[in-house]
N, C-alpha and C positions, 0 to 999 in steps of 0.2 A: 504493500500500500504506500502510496505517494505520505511526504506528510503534508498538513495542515495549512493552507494558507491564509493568515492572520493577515486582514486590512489595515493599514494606516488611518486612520481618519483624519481628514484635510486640516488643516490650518485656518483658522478665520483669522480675514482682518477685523482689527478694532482700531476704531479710529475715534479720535473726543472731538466731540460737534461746541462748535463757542460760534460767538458772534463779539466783536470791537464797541462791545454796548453794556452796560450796566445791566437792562434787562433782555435778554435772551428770548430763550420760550419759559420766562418764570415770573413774569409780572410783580415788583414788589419785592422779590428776595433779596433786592440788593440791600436789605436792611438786616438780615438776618446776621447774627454773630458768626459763621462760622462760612458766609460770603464772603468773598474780595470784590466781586465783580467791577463794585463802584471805585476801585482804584485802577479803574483800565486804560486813564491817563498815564500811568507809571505804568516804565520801563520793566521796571523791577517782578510787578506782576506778570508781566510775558514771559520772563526771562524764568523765572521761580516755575508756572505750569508747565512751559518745557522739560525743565529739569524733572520734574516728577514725573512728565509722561512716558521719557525715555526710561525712566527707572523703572518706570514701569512695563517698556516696552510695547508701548503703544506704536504701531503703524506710523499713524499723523495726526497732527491738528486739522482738521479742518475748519475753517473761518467763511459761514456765511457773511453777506454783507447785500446791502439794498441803499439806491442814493435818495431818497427821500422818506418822509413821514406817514403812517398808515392811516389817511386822513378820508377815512367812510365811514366810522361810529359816529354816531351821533352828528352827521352832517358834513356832504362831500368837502374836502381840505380843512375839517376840525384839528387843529394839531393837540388841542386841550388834554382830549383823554388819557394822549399815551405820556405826559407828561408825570406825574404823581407817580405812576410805579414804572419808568423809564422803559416804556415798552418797544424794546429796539429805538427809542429817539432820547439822549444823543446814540449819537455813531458816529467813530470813524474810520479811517484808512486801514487796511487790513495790509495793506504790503508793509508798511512802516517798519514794524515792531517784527518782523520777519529774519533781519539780519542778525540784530541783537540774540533773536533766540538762536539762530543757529550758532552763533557764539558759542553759547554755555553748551550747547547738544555734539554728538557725530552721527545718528541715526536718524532720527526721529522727521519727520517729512513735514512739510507745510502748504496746506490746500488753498489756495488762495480765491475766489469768489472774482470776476471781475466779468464786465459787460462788453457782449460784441455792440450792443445798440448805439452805447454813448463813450468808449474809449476808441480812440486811433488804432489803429492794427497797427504801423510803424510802430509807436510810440509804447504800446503796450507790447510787441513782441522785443521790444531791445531793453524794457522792465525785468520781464521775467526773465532772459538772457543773461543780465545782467546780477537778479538773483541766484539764478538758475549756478554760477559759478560761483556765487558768494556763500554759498550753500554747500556746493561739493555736490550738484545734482539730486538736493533734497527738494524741491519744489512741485506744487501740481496747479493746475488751472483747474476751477470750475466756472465752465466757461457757460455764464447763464445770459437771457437777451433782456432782461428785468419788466418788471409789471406793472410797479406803481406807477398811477397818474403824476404825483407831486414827482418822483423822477425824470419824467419828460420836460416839467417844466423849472426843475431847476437847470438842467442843461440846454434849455431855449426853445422848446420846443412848446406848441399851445396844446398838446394832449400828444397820446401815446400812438405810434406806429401800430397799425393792425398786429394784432398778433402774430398770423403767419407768414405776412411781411420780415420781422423780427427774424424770422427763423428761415427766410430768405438772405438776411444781409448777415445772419452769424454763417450761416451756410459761405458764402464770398470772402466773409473774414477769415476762418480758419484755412480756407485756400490762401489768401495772402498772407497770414503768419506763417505758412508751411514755405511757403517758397521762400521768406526771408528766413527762419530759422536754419531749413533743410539744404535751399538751395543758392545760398548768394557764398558761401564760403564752401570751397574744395575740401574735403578729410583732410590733405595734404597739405593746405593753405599757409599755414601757421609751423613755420619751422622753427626758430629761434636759433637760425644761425651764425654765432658771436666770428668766428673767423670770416664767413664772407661779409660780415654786416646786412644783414636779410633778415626781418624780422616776420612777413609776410611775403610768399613769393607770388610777383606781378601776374598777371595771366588766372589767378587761381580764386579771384574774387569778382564777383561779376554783377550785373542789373537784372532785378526780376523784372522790373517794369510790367505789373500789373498794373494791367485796369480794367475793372468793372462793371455793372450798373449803379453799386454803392460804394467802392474805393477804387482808390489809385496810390500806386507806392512805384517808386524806382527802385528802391533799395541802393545797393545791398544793405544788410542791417552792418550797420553801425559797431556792433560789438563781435568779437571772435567767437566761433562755435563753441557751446560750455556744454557740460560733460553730457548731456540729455539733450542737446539743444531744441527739441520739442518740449515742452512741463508735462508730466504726467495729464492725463485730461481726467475731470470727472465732468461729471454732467446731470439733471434730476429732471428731466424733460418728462411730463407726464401726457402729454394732448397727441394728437396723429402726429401732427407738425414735429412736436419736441423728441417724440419717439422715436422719427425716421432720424433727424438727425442726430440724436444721439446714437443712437447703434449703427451708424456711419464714424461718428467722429470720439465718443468716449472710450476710456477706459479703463473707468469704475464708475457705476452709475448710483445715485443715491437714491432709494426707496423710501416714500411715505407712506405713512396706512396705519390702522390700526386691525385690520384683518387678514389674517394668514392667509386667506384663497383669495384675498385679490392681491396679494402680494406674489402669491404664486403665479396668479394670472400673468401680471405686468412681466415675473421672471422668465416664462414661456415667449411671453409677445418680445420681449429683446433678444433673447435666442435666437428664433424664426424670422424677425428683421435683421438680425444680424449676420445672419445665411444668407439672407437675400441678397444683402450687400458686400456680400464675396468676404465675409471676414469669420475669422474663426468662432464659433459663440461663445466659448468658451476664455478668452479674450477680452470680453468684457465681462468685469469684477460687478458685483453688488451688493450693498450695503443698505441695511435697514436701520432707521433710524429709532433707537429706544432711548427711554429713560429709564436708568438703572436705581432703584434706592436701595442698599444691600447692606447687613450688619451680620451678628450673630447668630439671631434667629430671626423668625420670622415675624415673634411679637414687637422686636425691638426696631425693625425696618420698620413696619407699620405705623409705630408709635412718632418717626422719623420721618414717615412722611406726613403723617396730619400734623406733627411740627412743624413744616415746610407750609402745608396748607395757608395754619392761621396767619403766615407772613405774606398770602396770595393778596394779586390788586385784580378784581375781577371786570375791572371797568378795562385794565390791561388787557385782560384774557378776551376779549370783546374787541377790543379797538385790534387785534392778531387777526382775529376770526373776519372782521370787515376788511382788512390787507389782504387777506390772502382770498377770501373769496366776489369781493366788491361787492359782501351782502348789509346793509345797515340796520342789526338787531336790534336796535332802542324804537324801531317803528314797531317794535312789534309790543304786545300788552307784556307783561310780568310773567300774568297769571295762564297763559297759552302753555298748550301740551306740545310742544315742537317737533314730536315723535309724528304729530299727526299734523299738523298745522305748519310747520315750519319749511322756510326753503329746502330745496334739492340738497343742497350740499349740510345743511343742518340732517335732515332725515337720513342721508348713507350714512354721515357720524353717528347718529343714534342707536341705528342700525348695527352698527359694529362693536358698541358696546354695548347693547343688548346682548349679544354674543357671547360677551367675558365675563361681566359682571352682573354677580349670584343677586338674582331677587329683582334685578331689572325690569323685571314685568308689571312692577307694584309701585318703580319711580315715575314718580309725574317729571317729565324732562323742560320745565320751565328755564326762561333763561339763563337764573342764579346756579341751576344744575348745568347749565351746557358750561357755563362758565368755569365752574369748580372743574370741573372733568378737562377740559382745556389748560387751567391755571399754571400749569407746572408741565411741560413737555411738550405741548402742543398736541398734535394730531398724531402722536404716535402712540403706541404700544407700551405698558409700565409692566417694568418688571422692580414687583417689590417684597422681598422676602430675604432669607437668609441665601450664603451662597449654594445651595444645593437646591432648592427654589427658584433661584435666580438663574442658574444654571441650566436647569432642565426646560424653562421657559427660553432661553437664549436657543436650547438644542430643537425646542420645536420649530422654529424659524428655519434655524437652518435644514431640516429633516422634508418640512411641508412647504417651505416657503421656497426653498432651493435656493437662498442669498448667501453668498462666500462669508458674509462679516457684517458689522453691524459702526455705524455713528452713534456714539455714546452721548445724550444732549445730560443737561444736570439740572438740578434745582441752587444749588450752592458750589461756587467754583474757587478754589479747586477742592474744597469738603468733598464732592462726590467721586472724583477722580481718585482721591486718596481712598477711600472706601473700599471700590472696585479694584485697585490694588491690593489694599490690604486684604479684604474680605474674597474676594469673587475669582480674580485670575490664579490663585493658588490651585482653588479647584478646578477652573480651568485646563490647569497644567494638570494636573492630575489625572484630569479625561482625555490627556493629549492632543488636545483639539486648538493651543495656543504654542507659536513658538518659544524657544528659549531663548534665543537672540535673535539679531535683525539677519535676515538672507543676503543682504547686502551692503553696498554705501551710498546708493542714488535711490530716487523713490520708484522707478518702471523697476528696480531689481527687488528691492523687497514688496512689492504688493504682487507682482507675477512670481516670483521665486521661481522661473523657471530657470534660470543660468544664460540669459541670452541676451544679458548687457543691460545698457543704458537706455539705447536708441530704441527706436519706434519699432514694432515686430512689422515683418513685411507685409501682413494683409491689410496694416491699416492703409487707410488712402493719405497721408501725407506722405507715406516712404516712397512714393512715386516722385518726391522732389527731391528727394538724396542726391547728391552730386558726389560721385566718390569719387577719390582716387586711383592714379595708375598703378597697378598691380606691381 
């Protein structure tokens, strides 16, 4: 008889979800004692979460970010509501505070958020470049087209570009960043030849000269090829539009939801778009986005999060829900059942925690309850209990859900990150399903852990602007 052949079980990534805001998806905790958030003017706070999350071995930071205020509660361009529990407003710059952390780190990766709609393709592909080396090839793009109203018009514009317009002119942009990252400098280009005095040889740098229906660049880019010279791409494109393009152009996509089979669904639907698109499916990465609250046991997580709770700003959790859906709740009475009454996008939420949560069928889902349920993580999935609790809800995702890894979001930062080190990844480690150290030193080498470098794998479509060298 043969013997036995014992499976591996895969690797998830973890990656910690933040935003350059005081409040995140937590309306109000930035009061809580065991929050930093409201120190996200200092340096010092960036530099400190790194350090823990490499210790902990976390993937990456990734850093949503949006250029304007969620002004649909309580009346279109209200900036009022999200004010009192900082709900995402202030915000700022997410690239800034990027170098400083990779300072303190040598693993640890940084996802950075920024717009095809309202940034320069030039200007923004010789950013990342330019981190991209400052880093040692730890940088990713999440490369979103943005939604808000007030976004358009702080950048000039009298309201926002049709939707799948947007997802037209990020489709042009990622072509013209590919040519200037991939294709305006030879492999060969950059010799640093001290005896012939050659620091660059002639002939080896060249003009993409794109142009478009929505840009135009000459290039070449401005800075020498850094160690990735594409940034890892993520991408969270949920519509027909954002789908197709993302499973053309990502390569790790970020999952919202709070149910398991349409999470699975979306898993499937990126696969089979992603076949379509001559790319391998397996190629692109995905990550579910939870809230973790993990201790002990299960009483003391519990106890930890309705401490979290009483620190909620539900008018916060409210002014998120009108951002993200452009629904304005305060039209609607108090005392409405929104299970039955309430918009499209209120009833599939309901919908979905009906599902998880014991006794649902006996809550009246009124505003104050959509709210609570929102307060703390947004529209995702909680996992709250001890680490074997915590764990075995992690394994259902990945089992039914079919996603590589998950966005850690938090209620207290870095409280929950230290947590989930302390408490959660041990047992992680235990079920073998987390690495023990990083696969690599770029971020395309530790989220693929395949062994096949830095650079773009060949069935993406920007590896068709490579310009190599002579053998």
């Amino acid at each position: 008889m043969g013997e036995a052949i014992v499976s591996t079980p895969k690797k998830w990534i973890i990656n910690a979800f933040t935003m350059s805001t005081p409040g995140h998806l937590a309306s109000g905790l930035w009061r809580h004692p065991r929050n930093r958030t409201a120190q996200y003017t200092d340096l010092e706070y960036w530099t400190d979460l790194a350090k823990i999350l490499e210790e902990g071995k976390f993937h990456g930071l990734f850093i949503a970010d949006v250029l304007g205020h969620y002004g649909v509660y309580k009346g279109a361009g209200n900036i009022d509501p999200s004010l009192p529990g900082a709900t995402q407003f202030p915000i700022s710059d997410p690239f800034l505070p990027i170098s400083a952390m990779a300072a303190v780190t040598k693993r640890l990766s940084f996802g950075i958020t920024a717009s095809t709609t309202y940034e320069n393709p030039f200007l923004l592909a010789r950013r990342f470049s330019t981190l991209d080396h400052l880093t040692k090839g730890r940088v990713a793009w999440n490369a979103v087209t943005s939604h808000l109203e007030s976004a358009a018009q702080n950048v000039g514009l009298e309201t926002q570009i049709p939707h799948d317009e947007r997802y037209q002119m990020a489709e042009e942009y990622l072509t013209a960043t590919y040519k200037l990252w991939e294709g305006s400098w030879r492999d060969d280009a950059v010799v640093k030849d001290v005896e012939k005095g050659i620091y660059a040889v002639p002939g080896r740098v060249r003009y993409v000269n794109h142009e478009g229906k929505y840009f135009k660049t000459a290039g070449p880019l401005t800075t020498e090829p850094s160690p990735q010279r594409t940034p890892f791409l993520f991408q969270a494109g949920t519509s027909t539009a954002g789908k197709a393009f993302a499973t053309k152009h990502a390569e790790c996509m970020f999952l919202t939801g709070m149910d398991v089979k349409g999470i699975r669904k979306s898993v499937d639907d990126i696969r089979r778009l992603a076949a379509e698109n001559g790319r391998d499916p397996n190629s692109i990465k995905t990550v579910a986005g939870i809230l973790v609250v993990v201790d002990e046991t299960d009483e003391k997580a519990k106890a930890k999060y309705e401490d979290y709770l009483s620190y909620a700003e539900l008018e916060g959790a409210l002014t998120l829900f009108g951002g993200w859906t452009g629904t304005d709740l305060s039209l609607i009475d108090d005392d409405d059942d929104l299970k039955f009454t309430g918009p499209g996008a209120i009833q599939s939420l309901v919908s979905s925690w009906s599902a998880t949560i014991p006794g649902s069928d006996t809550i009246k889902w009124t505003k104050k309850r959509v709210a609570q349920e929102l307060a703390i993580g947004g529209p995702h999935e909680k996992a709250i209990g001890s680490p074997t609790t915590v764990a075995n809800i992690l394994q259902k995702y990945i089992d039914e859900a079919g996603v590589d890894g998950f966005n850690f979001s938090y209620a207290v930062n870095p409280g929950d990150f230290e947590d989930i080190i302390k408490y959660l990844l041990p047992e992680l480690r235990t079920r073998g399903v987390i690495w023990d150290d990083y696969a690599g030193t770029t971020t395309r080498e530790n989220y693929y852990a395949d062994g096949k470098g830095p650079r773009l794998r060949e069935d993406h479509p920007g590896s068709q602007y490579k310009w190599h060298g002579e053998a």
